[in-house]
SERO-4910 file (N, C-alpha, C, O; in steps of 0.05 Angstrom, whole numbers):
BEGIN
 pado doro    nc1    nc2    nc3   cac1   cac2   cac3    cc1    cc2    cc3    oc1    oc2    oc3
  Unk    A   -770    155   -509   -776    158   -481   -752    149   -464   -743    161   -444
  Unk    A   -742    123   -476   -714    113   -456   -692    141   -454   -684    151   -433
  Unk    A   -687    150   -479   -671    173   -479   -677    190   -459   -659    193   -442
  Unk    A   -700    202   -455   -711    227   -443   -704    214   -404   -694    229   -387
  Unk    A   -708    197   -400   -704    183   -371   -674    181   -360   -666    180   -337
  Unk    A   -653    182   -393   -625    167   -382   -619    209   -375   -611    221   -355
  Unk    A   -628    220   -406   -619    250   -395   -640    270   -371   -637    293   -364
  Unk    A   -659    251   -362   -666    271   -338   -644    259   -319   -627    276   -311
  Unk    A   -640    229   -308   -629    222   -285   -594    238   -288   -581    247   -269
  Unk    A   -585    238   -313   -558    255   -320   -556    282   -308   -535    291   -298
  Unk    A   -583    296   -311   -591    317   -305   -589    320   -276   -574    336   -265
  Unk    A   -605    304   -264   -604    300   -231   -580    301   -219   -572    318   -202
  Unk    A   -568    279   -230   -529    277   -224   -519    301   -223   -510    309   -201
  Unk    A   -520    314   -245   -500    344   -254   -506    359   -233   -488    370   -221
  Unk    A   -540    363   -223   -552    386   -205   -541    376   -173   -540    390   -152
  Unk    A   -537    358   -175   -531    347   -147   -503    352   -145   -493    369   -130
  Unk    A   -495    341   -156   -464    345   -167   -451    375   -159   -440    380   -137
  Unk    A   -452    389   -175   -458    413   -181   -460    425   -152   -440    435   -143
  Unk    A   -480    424   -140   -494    438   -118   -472    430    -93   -464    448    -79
  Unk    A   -462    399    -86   -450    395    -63   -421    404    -69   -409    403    -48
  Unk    A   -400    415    -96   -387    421    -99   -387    447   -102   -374    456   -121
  Unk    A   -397    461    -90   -399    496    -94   -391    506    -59   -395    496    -37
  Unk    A   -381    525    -65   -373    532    -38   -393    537    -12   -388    540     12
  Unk    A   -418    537    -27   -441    546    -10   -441    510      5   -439    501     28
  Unk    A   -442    505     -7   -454    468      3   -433    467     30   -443    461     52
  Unk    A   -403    472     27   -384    468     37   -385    486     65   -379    478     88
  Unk    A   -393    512     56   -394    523     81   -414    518    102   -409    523    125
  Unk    A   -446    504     90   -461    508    104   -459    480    121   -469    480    143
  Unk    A   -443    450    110   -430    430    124   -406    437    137   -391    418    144
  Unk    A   -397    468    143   -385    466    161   -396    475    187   -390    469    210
  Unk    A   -419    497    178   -439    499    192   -456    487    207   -470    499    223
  Unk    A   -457    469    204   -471    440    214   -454    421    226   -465    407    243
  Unk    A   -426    417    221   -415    389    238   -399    409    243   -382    397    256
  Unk    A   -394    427    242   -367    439    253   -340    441    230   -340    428    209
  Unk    A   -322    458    238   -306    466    210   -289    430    213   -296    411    200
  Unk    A   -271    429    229   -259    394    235   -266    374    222   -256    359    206
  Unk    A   -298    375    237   -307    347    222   -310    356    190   -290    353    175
  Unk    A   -328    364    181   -336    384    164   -308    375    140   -310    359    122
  Unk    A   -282    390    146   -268    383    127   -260    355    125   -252    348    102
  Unk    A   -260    331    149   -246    314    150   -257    294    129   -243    279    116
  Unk    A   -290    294    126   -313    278    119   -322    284     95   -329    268     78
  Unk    A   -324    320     89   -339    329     57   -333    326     38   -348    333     20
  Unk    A   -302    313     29   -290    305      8   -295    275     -2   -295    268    -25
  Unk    A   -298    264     14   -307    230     14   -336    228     19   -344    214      1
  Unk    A   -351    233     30   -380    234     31   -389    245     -7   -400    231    -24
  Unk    A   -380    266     -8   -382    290    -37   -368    264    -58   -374    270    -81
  Unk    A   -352    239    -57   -351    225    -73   -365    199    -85   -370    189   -107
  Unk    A   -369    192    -46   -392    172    -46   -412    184    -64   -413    178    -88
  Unk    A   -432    203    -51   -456    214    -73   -456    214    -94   -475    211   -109
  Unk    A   -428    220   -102   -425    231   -135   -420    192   -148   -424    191   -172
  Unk    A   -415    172   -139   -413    149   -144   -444    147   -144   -457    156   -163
  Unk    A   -455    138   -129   -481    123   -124   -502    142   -139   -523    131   -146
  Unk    A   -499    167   -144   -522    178   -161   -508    175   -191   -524    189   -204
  Unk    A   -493    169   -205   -480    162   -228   -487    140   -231   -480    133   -254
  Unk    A   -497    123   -220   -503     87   -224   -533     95   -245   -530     92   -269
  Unk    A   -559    105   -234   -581    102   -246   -572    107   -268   -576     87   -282
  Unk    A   -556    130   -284   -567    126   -302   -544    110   -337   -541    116   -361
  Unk    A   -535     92   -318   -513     78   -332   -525     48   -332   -520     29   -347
  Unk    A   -545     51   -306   -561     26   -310   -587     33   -321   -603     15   -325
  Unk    A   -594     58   -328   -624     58   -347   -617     60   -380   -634     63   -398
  Unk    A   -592     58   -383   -576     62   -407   -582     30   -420   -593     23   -440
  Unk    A   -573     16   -403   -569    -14   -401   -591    -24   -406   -594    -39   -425
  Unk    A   -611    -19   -388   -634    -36   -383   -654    -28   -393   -674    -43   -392
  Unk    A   -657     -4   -405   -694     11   -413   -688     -3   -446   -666     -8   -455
  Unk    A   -715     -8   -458   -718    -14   -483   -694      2   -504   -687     24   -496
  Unk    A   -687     -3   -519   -664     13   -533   -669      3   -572   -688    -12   -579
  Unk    A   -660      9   -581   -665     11   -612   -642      2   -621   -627     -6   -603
  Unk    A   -632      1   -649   -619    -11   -668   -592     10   -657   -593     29   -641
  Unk    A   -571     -2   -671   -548     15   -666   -545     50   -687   -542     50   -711
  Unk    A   -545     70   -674   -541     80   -697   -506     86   -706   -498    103   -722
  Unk    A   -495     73   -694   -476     72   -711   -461     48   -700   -460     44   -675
  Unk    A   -446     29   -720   -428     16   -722   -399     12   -728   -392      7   -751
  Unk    A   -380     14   -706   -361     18   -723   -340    -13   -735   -336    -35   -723
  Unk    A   -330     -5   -762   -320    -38   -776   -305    -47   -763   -289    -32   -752
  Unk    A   -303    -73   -760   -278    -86   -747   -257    -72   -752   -248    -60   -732
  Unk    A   -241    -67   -777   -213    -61   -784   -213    -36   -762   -193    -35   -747
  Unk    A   -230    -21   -761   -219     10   -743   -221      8   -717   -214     24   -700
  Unk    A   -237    -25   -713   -228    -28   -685   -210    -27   -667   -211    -21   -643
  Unk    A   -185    -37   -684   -151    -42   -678   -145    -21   -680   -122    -18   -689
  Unk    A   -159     -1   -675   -152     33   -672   -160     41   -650   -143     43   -632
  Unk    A   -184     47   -647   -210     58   -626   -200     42   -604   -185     56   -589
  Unk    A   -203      9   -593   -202      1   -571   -164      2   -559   -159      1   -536
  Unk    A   -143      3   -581   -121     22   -562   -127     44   -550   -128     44   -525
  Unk    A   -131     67   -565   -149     89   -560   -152     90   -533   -138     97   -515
  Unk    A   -182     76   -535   -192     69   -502   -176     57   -483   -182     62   -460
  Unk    A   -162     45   -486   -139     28   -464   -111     50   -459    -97     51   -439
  Unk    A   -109     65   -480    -91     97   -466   -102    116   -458    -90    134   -447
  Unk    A   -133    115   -463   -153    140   -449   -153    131   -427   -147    148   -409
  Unk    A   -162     96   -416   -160    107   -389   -144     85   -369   -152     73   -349
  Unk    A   -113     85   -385    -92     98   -373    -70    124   -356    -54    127   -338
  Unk    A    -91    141   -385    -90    169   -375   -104    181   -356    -99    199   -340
  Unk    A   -122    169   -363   -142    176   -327   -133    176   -310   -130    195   -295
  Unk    A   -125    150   -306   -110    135   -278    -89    156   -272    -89    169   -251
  Unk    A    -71    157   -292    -38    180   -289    -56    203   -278    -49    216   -259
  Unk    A    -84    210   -293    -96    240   -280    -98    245   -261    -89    266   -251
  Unk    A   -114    222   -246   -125    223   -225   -100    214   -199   -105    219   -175
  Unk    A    -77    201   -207    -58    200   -191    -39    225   -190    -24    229   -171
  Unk    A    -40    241   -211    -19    269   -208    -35    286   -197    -24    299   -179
  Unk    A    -53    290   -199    -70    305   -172    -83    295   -143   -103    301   -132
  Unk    A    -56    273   -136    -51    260   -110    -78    250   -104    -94    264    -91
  Unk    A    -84    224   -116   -113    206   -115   -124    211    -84   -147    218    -78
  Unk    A   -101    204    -63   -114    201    -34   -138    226    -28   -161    226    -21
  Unk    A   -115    247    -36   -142    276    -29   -154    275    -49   -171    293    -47
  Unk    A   -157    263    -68   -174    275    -86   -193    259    -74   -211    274    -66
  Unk    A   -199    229    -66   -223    215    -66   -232    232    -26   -254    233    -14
  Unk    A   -215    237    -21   -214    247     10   -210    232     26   -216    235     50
  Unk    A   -200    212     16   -189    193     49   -171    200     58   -170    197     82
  Unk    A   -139    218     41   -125    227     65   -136    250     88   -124    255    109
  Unk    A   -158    261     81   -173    276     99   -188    263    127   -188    269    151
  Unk    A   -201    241    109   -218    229    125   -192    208    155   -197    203    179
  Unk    A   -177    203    146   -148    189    159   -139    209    175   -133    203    198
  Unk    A   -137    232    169   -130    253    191   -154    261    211   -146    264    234
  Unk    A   -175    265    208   -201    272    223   -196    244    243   -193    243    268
  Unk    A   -197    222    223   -196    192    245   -175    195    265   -180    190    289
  Unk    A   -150    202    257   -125    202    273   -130    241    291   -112    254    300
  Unk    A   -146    246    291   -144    274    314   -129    288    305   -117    301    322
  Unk    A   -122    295    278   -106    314    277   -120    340    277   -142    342    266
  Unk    A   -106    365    293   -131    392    294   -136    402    261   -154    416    254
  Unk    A   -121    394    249   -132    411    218   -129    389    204   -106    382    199
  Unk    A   -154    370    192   -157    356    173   -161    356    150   -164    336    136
  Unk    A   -160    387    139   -167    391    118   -145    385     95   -125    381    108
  Unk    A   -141    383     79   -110    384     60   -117    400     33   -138    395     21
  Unk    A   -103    416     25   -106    425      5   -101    430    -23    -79    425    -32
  Unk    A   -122    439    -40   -125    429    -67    -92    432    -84    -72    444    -78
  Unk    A    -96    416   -103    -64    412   -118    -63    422   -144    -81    411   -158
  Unk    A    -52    437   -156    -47    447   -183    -30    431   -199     -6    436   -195
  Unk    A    -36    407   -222    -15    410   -239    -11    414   -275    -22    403   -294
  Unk    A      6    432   -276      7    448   -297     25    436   -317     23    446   -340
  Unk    A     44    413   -313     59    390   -335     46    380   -339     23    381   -329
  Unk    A     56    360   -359     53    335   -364     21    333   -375     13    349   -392
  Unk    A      7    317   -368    -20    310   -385    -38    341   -384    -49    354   -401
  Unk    A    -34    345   -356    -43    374   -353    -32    407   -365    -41    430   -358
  Unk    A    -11    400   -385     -7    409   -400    -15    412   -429     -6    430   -444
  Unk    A    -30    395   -435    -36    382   -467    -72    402   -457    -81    418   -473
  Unk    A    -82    397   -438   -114    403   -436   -112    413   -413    -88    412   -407
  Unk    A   -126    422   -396   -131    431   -363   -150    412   -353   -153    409   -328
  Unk    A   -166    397   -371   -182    377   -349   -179    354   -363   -198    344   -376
  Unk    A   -147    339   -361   -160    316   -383   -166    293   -367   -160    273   -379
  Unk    A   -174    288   -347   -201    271   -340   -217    268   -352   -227    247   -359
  Unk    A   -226    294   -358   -249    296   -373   -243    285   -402   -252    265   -412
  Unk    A   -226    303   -413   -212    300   -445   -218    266   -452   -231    255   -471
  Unk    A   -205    254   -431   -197    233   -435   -222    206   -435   -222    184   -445
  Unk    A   -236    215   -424   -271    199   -411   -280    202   -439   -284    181   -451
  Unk    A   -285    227   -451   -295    229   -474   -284    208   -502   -298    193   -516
  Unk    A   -253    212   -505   -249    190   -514   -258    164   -512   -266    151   -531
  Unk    A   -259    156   -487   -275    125   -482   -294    126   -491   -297    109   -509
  Unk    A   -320    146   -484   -344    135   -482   -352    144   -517   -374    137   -525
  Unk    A   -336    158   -535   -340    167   -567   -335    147   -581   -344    145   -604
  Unk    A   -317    126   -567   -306    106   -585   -316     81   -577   -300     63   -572
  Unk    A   -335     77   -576   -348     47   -561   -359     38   -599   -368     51   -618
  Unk    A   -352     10   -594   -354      1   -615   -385      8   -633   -390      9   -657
  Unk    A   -403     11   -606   -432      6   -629   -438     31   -600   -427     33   -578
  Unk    A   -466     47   -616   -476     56   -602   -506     59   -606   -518     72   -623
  Unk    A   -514     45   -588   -543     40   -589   -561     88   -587   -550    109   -581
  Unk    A   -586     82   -593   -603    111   -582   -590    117   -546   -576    136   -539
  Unk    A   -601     96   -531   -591     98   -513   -562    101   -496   -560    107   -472
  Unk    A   -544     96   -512   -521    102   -504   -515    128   -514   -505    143   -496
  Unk    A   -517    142   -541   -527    167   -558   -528    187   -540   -514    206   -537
  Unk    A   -555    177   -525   -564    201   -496   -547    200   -480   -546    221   -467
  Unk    A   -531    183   -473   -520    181   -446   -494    200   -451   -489    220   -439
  Unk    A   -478    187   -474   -457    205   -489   -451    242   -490   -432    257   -486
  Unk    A   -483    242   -498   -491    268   -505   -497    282   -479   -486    304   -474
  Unk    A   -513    270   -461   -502    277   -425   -479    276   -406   -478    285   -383
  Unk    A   -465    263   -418   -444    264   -405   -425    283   -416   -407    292   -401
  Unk    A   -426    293   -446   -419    305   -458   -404    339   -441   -384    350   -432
  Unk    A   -441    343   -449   -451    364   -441   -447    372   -407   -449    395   -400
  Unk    A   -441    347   -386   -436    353   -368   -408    356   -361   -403    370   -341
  Unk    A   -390    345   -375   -360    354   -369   -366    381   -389   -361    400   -374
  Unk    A   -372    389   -406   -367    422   -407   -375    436   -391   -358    451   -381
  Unk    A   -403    438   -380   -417    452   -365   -400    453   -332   -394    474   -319
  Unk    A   -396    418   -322   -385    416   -304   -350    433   -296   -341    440   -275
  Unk    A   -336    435   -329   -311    447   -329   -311    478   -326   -289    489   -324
  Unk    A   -331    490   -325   -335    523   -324   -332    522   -295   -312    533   -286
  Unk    A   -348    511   -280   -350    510   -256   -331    503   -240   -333    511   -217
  Unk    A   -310    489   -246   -288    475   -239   -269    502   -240   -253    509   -223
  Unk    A   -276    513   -262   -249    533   -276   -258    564   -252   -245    584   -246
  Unk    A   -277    559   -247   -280    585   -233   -267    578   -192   -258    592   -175
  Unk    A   -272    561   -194   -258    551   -167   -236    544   -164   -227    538   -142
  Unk    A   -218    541   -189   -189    534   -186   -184    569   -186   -173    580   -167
  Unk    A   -194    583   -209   -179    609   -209   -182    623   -175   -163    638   -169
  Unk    A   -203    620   -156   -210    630   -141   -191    617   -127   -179    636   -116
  Unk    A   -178    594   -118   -162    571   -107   -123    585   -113   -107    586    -94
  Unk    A   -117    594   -143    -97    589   -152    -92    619   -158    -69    628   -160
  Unk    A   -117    640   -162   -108    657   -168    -97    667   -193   -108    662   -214
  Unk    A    -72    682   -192    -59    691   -236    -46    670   -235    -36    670   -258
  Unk    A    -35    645   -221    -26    625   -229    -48    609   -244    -43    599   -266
  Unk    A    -70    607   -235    -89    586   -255    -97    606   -278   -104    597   -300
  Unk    A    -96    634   -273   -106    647   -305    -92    640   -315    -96    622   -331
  Unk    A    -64    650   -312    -42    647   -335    -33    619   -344    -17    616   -362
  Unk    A    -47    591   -328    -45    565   -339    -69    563   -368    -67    548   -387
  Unk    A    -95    586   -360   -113    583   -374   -116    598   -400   -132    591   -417
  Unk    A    -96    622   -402    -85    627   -421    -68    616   -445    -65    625   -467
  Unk    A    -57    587   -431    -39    580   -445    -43    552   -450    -30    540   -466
  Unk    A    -63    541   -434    -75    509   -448   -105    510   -447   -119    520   -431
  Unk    A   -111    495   -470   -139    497   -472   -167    478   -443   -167    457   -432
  Unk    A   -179    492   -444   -198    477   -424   -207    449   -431   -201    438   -410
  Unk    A   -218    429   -447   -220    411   -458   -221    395   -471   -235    375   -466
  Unk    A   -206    399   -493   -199    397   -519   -178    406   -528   -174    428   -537
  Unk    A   -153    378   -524   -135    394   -543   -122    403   -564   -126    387   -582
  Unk    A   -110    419   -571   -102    428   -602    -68    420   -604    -52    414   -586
  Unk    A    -65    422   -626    -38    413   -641    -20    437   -625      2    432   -614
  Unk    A    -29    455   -627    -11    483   -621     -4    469   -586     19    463   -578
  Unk    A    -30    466   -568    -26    456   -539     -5    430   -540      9    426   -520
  Unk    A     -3    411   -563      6    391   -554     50    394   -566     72    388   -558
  Unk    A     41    403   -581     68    412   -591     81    442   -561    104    441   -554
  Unk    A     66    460   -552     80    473   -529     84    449   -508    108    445   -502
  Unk    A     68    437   -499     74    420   -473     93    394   -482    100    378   -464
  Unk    A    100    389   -509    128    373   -513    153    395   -511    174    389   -501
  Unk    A    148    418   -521    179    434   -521    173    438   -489    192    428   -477
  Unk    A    156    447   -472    163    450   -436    176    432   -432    197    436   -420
  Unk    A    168    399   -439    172    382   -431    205    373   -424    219    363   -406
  Unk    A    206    384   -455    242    384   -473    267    396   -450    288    385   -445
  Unk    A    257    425   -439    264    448   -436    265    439   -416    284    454   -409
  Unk    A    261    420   -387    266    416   -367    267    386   -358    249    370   -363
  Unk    A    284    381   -348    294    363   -328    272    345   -316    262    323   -321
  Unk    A    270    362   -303    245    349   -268    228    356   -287    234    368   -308
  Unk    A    195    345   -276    177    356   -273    162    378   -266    172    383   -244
  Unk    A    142    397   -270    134    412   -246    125    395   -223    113    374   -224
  Unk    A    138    419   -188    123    403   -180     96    411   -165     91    435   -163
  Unk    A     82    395   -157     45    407   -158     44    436   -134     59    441   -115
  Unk    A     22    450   -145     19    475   -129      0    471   -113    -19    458   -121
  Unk    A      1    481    -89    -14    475    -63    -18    506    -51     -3    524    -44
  Unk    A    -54    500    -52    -60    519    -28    -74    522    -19    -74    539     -1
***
């Protein structure tokens, strides 16, 4: 039963989730406060939510009755797994800072709406090096690592895993259809050539020879 509660509230998340990140949500809050406010506020509000509805069910994970572990992993492979996790989310951090953290969480938006600027909106960022070369969402890639490698995992963490799982794939379709709509044959032709979330030997060996092959970095695509 604990299971079935952690993956309905997961469920809730994704649908909510899901729903205020679709262009319909976006247009119809501009429809309502006006296009100004509308962009200055829907990127940070759309993060708040996505924060505070992600709590239940990380705390019903925690707190509902739970069972034996079904799996343990031995000490010795610990001195494996918990580096692992301490470069997974390192890598996050680098993720979420190469796709310029400020807009992503929307405070440089919300800072311009504050400061009167007439167009607050700022626009989305493409990047196609570096970590985002190895996978196209490794935020995601990288989360999964953490939460696969936890030393013990109770039934209840099992479900949560397996929801969260299932929601960065599901969530990455949806992503992938709004970048291509965003980026155009620049995001196909990125999607042709690195995998969506999961990467392979073939992805990680091309994005060391790009890497080789140039100087600078790419730098991010804006539009």
């Amino acid at each position: 039963m604990s299971a079935l509660w952690i993956l309905f509230s997961l469920a809730a998340f994704s649908i909510l989730h899901s729903a205020l990140a679709s262009l319909g949500a976006k247009a119809l809050a501009r429809q309502w406060l006006g296009q100004r406010t509308a962009d200055g506020i829907y990127r940070l509000l759309y993060n708040v939510i996505a924060t505070l509805t992600v709590v239940p069910p990380l705390i019903l994970a925690v707190r509902l009755p739970d069972g034996a572990p079904v799996w343990h992993l031995p000490t010795p492979l610990l001195f494996i797994t918990i580096p692992l996790q301490l470069v997974a989310l390192a890598a996050m951090a680098i993720s979420l800072w190469r796709v310029d953290l400020p807009r992503f969480i929307g405070l440089r938006q919300f800072f311009r709406l504050w400061a009167g600027e007439a167009e607050p909106r700022d626009p989305p960022v493409l990047r196609t090096d570096g970590l985002h070369g190895w996978v196209r969402h490794p935020l995601y890639f990288f989360s999964l690592v953490v939460i696969w490698l936890l030393p013990a995992v109770t039934p209840n963490l099992l479900a949560l895993n397996i929801g969260l799982t299932v929601y960065f794939w599901i969530g990455s379709i949806f992503e992938e259809r709004k970048l291509a709509q965003d980026f155009g044959e620049v995001y196909r032709a990125h999607q042709r050539r690195v995998p969506r979330l999961l990467p392979t030997p073939s992805s990680l060996l091309a994005a060391l020879r790009r890497g080789r092959s140039r100087r600078l970095p790419d730098k991010p695509i804006r539009r």
